[in-house]
Biopython code that builds the backbone (N, CA, C, O; Angstrom):
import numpy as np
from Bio.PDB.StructureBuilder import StructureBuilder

atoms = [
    (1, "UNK", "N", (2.245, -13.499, -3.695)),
    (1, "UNK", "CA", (1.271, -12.791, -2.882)),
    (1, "UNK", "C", (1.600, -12.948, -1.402)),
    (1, "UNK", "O", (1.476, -11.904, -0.763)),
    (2, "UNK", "N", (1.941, -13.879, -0.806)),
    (2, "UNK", "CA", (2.069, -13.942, 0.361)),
    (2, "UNK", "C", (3.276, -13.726, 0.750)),
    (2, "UNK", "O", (3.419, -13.512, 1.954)),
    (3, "UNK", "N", (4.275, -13.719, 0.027)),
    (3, "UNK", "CA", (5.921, -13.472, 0.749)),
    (3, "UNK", "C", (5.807, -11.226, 0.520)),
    (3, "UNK", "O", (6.558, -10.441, 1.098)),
    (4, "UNK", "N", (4.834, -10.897, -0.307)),
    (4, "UNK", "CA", (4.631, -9.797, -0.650)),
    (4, "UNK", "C", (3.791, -9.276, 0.423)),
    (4, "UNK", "O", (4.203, -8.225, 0.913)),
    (5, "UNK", "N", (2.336, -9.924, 1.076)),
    (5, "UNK", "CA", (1.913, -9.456, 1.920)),
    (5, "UNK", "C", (2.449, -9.653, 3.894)),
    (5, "UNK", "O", (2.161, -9.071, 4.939)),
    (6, "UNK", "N", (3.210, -10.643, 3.545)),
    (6, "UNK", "CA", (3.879, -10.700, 4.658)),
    (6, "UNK", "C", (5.673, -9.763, 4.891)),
    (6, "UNK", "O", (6.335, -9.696, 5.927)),
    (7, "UNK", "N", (5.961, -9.246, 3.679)),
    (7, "UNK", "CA", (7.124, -8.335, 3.612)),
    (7, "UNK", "C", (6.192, -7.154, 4.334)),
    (7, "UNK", "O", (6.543, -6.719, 5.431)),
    (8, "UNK", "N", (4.795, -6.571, 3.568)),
    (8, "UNK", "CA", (4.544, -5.558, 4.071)),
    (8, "UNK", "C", (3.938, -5.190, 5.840)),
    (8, "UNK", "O", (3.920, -4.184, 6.550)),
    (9, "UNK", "N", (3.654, -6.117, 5.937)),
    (9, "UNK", "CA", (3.589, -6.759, 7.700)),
    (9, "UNK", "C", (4.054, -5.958, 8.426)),
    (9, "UNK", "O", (3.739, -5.032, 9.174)),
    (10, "UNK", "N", (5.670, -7.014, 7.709)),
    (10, "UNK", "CA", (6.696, -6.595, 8.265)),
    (10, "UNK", "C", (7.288, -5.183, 8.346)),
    (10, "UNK", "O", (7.450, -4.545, 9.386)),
    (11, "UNK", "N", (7.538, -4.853, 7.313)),
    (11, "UNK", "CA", (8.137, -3.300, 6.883)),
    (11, "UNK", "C", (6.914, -2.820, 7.943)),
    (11, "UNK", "O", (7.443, -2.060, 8.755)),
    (12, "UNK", "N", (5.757, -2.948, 8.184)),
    (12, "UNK", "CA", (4.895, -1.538, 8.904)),
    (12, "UNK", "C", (5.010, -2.104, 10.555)),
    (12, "UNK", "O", (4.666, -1.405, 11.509)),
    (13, "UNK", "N", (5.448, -3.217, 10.657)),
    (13, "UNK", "CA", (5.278, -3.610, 12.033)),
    (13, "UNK", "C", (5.365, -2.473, 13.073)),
    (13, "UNK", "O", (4.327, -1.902, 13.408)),
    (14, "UNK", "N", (6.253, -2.207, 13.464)),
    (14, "UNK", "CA", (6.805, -1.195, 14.226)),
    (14, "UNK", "C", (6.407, 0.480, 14.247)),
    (14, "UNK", "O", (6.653, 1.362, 15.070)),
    (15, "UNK", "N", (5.757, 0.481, 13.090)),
    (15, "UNK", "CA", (4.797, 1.896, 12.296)),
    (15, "UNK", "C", (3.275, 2.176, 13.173)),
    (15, "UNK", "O", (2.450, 1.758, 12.360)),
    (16, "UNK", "N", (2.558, 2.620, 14.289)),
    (16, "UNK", "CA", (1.518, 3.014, 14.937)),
    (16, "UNK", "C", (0.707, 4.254, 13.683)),
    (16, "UNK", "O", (1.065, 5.011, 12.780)),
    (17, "UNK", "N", (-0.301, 3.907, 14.233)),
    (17, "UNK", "CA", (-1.659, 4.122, 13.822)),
    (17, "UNK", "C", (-1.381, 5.834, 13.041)),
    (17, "UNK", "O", (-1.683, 6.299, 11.942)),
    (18, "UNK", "N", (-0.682, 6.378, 14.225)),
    (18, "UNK", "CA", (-0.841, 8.116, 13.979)),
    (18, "UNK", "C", (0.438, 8.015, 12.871)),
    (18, "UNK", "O", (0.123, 8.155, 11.689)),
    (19, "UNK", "N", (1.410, 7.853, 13.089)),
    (19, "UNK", "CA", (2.583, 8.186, 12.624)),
    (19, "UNK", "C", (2.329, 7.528, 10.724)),
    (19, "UNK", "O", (2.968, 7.946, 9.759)),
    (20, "UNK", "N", (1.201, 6.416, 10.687)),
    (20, "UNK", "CA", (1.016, 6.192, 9.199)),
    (20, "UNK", "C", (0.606, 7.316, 8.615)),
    (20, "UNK", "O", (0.993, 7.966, 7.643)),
    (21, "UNK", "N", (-0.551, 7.456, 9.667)),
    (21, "UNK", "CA", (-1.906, 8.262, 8.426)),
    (21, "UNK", "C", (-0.823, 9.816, 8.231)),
    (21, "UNK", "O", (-1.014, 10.354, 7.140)),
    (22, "UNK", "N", (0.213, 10.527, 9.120)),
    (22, "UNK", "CA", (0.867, 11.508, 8.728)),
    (22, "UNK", "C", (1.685, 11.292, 7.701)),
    (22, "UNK", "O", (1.884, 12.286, 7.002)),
    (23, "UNK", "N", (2.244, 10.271, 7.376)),
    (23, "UNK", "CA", (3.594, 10.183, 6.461)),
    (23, "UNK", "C", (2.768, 9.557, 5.450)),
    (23, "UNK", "O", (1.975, 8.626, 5.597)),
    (24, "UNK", "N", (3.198, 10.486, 3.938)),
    (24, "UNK", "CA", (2.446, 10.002, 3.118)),
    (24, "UNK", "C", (3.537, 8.924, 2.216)),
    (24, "UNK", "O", (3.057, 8.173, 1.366)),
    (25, "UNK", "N", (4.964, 8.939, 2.488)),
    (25, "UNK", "CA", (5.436, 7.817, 1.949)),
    (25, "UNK", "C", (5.749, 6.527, 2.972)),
    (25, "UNK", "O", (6.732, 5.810, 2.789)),
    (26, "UNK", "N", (4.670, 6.280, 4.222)),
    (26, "UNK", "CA", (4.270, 5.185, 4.041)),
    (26, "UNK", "C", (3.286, 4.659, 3.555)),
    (26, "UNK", "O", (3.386, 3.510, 3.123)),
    (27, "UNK", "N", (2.252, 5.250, 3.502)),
    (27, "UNK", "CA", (0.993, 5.471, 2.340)),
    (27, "UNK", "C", (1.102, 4.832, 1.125)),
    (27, "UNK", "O", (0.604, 3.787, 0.707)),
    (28, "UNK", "N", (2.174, 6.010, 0.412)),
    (28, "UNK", "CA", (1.992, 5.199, -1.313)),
    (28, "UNK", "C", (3.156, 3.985, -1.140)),
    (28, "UNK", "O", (3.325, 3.369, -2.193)),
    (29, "UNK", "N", (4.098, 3.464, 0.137)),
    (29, "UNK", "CA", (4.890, 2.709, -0.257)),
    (29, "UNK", "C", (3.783, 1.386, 0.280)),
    (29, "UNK", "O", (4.028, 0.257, -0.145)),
    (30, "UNK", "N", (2.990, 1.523, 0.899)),
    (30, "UNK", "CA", (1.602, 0.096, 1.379)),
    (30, "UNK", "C", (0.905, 0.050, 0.012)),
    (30, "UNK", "O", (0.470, -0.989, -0.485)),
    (31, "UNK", "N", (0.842, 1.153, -0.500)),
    (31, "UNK", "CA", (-0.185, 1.075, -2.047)),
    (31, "UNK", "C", (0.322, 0.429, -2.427)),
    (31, "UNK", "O", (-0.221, -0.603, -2.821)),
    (32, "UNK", "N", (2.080, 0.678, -2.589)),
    (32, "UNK", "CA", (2.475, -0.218, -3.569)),
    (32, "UNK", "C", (2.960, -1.506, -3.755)),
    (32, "UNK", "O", (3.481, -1.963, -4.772)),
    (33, "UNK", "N", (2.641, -2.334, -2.155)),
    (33, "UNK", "CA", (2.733, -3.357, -1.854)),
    (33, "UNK", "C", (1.048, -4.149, -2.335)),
    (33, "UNK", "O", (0.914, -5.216, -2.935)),
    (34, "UNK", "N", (0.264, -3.497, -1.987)),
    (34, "UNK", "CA", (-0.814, -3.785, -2.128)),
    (34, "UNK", "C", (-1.388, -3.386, -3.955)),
    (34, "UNK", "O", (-2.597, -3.615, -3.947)),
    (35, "UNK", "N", (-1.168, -3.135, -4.709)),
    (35, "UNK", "CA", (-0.661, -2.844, -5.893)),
    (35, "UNK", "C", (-0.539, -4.645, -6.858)),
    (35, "UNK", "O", (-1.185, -5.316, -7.662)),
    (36, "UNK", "N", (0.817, -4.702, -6.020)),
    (36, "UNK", "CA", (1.852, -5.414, -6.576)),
    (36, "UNK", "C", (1.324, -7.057, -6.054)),
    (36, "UNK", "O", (1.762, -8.066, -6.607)),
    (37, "UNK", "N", (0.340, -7.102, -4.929)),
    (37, "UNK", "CA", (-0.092, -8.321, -4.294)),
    (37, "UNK", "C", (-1.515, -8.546, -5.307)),
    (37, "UNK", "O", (-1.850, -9.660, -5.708)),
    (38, "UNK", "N", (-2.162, -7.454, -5.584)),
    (38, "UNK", "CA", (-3.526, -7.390, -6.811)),
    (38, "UNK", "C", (-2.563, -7.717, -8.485)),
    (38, "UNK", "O", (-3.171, -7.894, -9.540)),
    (39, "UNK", "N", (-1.467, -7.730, -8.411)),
    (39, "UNK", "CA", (-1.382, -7.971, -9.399)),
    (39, "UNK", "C", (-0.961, -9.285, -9.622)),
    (39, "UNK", "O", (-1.217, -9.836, -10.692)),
    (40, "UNK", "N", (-0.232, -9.948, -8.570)),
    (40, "UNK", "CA", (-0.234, -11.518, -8.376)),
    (40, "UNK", "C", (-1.348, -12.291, -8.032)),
    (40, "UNK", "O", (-1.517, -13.455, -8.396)),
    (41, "UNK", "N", (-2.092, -11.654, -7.343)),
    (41, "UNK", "CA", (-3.480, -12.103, -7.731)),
    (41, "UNK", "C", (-4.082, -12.439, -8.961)),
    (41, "UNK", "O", (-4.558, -13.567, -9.085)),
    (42, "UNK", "N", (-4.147, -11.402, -10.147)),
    (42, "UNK", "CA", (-4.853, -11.761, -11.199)),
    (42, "UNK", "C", (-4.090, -13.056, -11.993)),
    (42, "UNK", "O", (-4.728, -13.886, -12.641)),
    (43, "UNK", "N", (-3.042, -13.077, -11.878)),
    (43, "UNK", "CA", (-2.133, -13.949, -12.319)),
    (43, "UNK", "C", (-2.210, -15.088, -11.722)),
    (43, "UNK", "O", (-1.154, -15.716, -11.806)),
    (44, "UNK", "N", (-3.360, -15.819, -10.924)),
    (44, "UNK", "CA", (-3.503, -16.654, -10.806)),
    (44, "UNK", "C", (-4.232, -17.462, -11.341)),
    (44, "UNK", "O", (-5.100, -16.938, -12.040)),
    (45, "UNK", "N", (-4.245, -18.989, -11.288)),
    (45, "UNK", "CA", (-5.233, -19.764, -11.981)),
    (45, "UNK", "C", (-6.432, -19.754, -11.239)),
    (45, "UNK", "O", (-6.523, -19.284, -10.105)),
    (46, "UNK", "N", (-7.524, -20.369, -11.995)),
    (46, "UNK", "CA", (-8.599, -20.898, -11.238)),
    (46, "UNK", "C", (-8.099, -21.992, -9.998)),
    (46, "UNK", "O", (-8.029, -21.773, -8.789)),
    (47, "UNK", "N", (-7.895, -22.795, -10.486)),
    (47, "UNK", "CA", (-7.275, -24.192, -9.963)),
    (47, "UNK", "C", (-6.733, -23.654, -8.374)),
    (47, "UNK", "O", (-7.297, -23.750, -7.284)),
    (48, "UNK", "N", (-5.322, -23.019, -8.772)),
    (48, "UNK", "CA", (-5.421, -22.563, -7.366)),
    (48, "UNK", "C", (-6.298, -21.816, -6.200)),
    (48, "UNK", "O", (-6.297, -21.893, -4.971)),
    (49, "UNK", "N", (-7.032, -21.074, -7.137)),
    (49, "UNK", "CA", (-7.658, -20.008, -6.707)),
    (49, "UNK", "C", (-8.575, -20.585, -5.799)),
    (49, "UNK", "O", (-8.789, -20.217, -4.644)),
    (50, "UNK", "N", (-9.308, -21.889, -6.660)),
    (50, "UNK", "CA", (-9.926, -23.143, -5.709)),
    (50, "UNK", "C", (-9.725, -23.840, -4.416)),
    (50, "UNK", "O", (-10.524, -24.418, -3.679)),
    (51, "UNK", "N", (-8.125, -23.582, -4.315)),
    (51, "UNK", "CA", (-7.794, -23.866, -2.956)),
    (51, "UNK", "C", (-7.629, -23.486, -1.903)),
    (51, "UNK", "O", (-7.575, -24.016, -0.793)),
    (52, "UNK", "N", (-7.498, -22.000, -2.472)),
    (52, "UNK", "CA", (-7.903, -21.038, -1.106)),
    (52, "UNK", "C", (-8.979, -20.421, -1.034)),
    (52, "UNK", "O", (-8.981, -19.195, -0.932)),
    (53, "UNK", "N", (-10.071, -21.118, -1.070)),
    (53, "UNK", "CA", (-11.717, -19.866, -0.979)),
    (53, "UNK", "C", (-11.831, -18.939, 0.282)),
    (53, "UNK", "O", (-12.862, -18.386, 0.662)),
    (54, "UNK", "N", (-10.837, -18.881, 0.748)),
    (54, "UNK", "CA", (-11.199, -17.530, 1.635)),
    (54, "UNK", "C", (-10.159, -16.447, 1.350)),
    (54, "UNK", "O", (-9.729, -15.705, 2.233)),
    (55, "UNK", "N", (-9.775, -16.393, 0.063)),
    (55, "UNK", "CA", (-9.071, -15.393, 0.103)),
    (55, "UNK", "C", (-9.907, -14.818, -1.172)),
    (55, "UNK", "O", (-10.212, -15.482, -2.163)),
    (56, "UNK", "N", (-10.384, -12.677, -0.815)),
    (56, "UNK", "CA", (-11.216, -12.282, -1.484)),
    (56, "UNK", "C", (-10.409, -12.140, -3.046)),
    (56, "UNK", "O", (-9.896, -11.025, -3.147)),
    (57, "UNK", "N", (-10.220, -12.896, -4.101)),
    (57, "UNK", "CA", (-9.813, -12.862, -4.801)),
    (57, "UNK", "C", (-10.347, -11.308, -5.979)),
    (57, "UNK", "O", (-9.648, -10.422, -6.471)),
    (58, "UNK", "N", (-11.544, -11.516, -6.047)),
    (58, "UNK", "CA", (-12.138, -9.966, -7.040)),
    (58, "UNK", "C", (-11.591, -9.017, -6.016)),
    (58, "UNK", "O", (-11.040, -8.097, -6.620)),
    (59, "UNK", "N", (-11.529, -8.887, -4.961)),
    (59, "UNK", "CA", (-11.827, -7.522, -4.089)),
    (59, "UNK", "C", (-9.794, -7.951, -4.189)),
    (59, "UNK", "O", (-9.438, -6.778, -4.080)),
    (60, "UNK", "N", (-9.068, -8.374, -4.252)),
    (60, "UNK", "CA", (-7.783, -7.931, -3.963)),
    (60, "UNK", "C", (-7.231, -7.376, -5.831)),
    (60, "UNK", "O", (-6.398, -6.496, -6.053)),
    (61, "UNK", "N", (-7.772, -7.962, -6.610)),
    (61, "UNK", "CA", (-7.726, -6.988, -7.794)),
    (61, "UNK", "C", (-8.127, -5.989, -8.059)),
    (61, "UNK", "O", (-7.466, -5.143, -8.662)),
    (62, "UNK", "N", (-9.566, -5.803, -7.592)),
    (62, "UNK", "CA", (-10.532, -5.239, -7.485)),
    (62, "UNK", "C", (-9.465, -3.545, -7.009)),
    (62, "UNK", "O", (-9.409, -2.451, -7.572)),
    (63, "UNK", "N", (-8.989, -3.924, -6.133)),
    (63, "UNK", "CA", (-8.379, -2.913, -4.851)),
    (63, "UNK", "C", (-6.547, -2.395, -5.725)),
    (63, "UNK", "O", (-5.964, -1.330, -5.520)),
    (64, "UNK", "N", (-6.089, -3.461, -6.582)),
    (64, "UNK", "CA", (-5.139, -3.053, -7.431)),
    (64, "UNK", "C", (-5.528, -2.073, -8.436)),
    (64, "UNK", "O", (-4.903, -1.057, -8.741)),
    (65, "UNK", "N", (-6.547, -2.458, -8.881)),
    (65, "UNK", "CA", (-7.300, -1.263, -10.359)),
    (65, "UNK", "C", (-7.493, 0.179, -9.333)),
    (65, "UNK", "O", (-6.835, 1.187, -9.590)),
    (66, "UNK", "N", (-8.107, 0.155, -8.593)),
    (66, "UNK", "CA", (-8.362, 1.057, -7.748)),
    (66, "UNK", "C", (-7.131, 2.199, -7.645)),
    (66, "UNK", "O", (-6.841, 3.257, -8.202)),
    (67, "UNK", "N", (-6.724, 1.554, -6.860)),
    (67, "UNK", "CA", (-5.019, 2.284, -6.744)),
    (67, "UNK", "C", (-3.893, 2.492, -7.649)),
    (67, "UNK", "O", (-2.863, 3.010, -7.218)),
    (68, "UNK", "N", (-3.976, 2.220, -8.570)),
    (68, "UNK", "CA", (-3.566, 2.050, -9.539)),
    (68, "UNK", "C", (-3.997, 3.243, -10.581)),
    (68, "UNK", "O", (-3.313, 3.679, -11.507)),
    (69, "UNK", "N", (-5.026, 3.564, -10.272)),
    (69, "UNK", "CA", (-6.247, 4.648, -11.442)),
    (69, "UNK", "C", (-6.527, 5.666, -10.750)),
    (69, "UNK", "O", (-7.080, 6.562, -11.388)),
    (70, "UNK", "N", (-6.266, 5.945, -9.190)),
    (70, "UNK", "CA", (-6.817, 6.458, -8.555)),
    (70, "UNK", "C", (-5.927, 6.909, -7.279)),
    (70, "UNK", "O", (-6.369, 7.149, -6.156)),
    (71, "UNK", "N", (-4.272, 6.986, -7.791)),
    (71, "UNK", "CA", (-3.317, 6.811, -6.620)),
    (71, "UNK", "C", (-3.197, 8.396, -6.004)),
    (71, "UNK", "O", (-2.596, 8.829, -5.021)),
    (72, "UNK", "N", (-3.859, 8.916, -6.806)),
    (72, "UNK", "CA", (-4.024, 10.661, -6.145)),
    (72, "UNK", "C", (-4.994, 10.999, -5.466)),
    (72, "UNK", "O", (-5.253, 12.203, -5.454)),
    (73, "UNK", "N", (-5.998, 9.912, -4.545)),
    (73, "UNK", "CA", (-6.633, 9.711, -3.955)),
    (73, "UNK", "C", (-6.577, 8.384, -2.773)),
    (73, "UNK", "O", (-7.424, 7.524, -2.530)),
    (74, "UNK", "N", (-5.503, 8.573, -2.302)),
    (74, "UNK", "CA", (-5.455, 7.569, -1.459)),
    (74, "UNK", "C", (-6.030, 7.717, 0.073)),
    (74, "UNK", "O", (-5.817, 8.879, 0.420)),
    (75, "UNK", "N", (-6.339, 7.365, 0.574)),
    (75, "UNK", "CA", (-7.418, 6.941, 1.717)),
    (75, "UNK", "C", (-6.843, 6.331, 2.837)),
    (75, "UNK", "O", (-7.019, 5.160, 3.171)),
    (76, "UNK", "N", (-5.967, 7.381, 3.555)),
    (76, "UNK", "CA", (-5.111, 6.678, 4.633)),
    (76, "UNK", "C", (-5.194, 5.887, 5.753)),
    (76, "UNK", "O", (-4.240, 5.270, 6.227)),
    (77, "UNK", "N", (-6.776, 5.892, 6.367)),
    (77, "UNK", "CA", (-7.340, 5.024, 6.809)),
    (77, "UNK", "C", (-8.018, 4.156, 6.698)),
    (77, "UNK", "O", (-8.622, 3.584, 7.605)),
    (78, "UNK", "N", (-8.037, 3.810, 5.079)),
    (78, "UNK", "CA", (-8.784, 2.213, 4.770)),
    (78, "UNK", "C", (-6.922, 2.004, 4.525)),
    (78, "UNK", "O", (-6.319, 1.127, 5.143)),
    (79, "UNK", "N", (-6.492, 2.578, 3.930)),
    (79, "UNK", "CA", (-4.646, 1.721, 3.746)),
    (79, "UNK", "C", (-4.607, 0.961, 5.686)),
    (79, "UNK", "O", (-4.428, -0.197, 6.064)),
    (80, "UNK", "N", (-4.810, 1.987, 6.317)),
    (80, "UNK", "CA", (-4.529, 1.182, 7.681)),
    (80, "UNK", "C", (-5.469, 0.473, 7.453)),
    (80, "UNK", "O", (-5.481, 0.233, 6.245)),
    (81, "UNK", "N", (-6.289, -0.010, 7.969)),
    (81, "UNK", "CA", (-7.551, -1.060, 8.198)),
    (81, "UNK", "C", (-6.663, -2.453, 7.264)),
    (81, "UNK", "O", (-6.314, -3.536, 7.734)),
    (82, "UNK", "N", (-6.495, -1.977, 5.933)),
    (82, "UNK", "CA", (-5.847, -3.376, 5.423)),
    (82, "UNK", "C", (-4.483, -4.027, 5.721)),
    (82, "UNK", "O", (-4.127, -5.205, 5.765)),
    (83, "UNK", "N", (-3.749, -2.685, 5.939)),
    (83, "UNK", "CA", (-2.677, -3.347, 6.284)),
    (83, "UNK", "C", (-2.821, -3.957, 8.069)),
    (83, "UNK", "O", (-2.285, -5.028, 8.354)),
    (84, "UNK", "N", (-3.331, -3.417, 8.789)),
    (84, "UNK", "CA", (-3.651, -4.526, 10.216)),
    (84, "UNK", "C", (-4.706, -5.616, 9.889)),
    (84, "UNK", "O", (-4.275, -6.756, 10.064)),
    (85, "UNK", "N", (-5.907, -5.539, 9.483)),
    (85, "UNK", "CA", (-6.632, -6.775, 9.233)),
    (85, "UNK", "C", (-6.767, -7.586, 8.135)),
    (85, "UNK", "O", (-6.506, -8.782, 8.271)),
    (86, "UNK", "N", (-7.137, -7.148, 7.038)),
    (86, "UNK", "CA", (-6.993, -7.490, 6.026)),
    (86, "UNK", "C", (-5.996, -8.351, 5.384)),
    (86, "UNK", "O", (-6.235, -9.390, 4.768)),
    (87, "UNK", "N", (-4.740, -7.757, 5.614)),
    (87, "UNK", "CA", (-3.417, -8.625, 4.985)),
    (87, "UNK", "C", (-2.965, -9.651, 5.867)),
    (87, "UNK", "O", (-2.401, -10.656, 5.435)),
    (88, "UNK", "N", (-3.199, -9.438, 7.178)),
    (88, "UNK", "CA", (-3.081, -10.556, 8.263)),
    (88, "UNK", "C", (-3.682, -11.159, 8.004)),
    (88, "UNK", "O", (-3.176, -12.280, 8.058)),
    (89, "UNK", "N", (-4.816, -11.181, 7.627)),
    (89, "UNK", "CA", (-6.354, -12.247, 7.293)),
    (89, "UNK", "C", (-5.708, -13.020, 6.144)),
    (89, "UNK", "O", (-5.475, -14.214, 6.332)),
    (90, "UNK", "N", (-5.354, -12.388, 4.824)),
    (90, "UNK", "CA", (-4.652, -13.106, 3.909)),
    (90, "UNK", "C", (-3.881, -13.739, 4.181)),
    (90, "UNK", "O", (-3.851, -14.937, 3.900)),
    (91, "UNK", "N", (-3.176, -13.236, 4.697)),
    (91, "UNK", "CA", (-1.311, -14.137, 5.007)),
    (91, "UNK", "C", (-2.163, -15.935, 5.638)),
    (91, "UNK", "O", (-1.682, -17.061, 5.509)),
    (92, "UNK", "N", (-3.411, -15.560, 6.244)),
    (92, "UNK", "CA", (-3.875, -16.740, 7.234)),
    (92, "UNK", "C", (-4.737, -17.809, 6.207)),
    (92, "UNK", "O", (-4.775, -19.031, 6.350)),
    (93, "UNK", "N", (-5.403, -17.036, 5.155)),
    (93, "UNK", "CA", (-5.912, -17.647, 4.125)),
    (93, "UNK", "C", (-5.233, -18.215, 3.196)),
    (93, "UNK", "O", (-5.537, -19.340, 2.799)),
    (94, "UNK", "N", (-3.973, -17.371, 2.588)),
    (94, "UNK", "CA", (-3.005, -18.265, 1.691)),
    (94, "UNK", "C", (-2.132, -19.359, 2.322)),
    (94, "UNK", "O", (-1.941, -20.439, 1.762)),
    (95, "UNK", "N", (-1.546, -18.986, 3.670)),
    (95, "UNK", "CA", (-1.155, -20.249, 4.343)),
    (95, "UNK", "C", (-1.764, -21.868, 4.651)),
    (95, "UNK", "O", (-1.317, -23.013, 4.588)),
    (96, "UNK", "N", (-3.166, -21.144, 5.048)),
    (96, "UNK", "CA", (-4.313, -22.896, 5.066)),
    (96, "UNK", "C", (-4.738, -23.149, 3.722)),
    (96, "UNK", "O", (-5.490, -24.124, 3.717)),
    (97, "UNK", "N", (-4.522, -22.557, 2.314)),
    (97, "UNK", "CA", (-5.234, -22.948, 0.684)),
    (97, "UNK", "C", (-3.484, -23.413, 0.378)),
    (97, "UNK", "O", (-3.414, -24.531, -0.132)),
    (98, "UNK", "N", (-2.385, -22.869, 0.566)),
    (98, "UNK", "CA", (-1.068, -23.162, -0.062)),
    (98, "UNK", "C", (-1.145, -24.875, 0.589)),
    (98, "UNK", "O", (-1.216, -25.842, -0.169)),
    (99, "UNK", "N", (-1.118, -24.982, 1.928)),
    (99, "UNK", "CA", (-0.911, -26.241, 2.418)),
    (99, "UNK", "C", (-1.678, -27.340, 1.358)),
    (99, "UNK", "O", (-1.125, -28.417, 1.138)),
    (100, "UNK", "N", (-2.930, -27.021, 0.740)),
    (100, "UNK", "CA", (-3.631, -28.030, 0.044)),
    (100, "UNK", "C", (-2.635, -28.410, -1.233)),
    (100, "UNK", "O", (-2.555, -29.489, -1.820)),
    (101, "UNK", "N", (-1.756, -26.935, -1.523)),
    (101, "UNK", "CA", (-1.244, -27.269, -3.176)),
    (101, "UNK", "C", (-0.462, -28.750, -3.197)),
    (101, "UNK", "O", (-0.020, -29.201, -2.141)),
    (102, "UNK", "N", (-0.345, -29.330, -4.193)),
    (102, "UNK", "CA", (0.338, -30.911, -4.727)),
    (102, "UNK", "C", (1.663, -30.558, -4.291)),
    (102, "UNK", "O", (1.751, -29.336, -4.411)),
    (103, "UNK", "N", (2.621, -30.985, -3.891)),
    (103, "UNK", "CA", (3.571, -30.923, -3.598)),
    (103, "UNK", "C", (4.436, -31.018, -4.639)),
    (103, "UNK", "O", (4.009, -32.066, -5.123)),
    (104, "UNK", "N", (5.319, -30.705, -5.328)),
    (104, "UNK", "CA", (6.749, -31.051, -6.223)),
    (104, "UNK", "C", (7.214, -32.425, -6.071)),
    (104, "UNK", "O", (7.237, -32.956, -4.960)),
    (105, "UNK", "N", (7.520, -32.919, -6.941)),
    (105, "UNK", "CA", (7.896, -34.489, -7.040)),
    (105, "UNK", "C", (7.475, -35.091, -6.265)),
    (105, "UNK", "O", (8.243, -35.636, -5.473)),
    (106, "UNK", "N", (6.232, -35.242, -6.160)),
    (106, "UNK", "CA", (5.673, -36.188, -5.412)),
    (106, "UNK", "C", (4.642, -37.227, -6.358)),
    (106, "UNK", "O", (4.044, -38.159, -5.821)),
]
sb = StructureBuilder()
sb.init_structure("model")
sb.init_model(0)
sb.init_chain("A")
sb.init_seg("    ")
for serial, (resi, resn, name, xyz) in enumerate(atoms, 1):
    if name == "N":
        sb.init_residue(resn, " ", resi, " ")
    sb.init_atom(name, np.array(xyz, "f"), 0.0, 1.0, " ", f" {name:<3s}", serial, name[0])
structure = sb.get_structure()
């Protein structure tokens, strides 16, 4: 989830506001980052899931089923809204819940 939401960051960095909502294959290629981050989501445990409570766990699956069922309706300005706040917000939530995980041979 996070090397996934921080690839897509990246890939849009340089991408402004107007030039998204016109191009519709940056559109379905954020869906399908955001897709693919709801689906590492569900694939998580509780346990972890426990360690990061600020990351909206239902609402990032929630948002995979969505798009997923519904990709002929995509919504080019909630895609922006998540990809500037939203996934930044994550990247900030899985970074302070990952730090808690047990470390490897330790």
């Amino acid at each position: 989830m996070l090397r996934l939401a921080r690839e897509a960051i990246t890939e849009f960095e340089a991408i402004d506001a107007r030039t998204f909502l016109q191009r519709r294959v940056y559109q379905t290629s954020l869906a399908w980052y955001l897709q693919a981050i709801g689906e590492a989501a569900s694939r998580i445990s509780d346990e972890p899931r426990a360690l990061c409570p600020d990351v909206p766990w239902r609402k990032i699956v929630g948002t995979r089923h969505i798009l997923s069922h519904e990709y002929d309706r995509l919504m080019p300005e909630k895609l922006w809204a998540v990809l500037r706040m939203h996934l930044p917000a994550l990247v900030a939530a899985l970074d302070t819940g990952t730090a808690k995980f047990p470390q490897r041979g330790h």
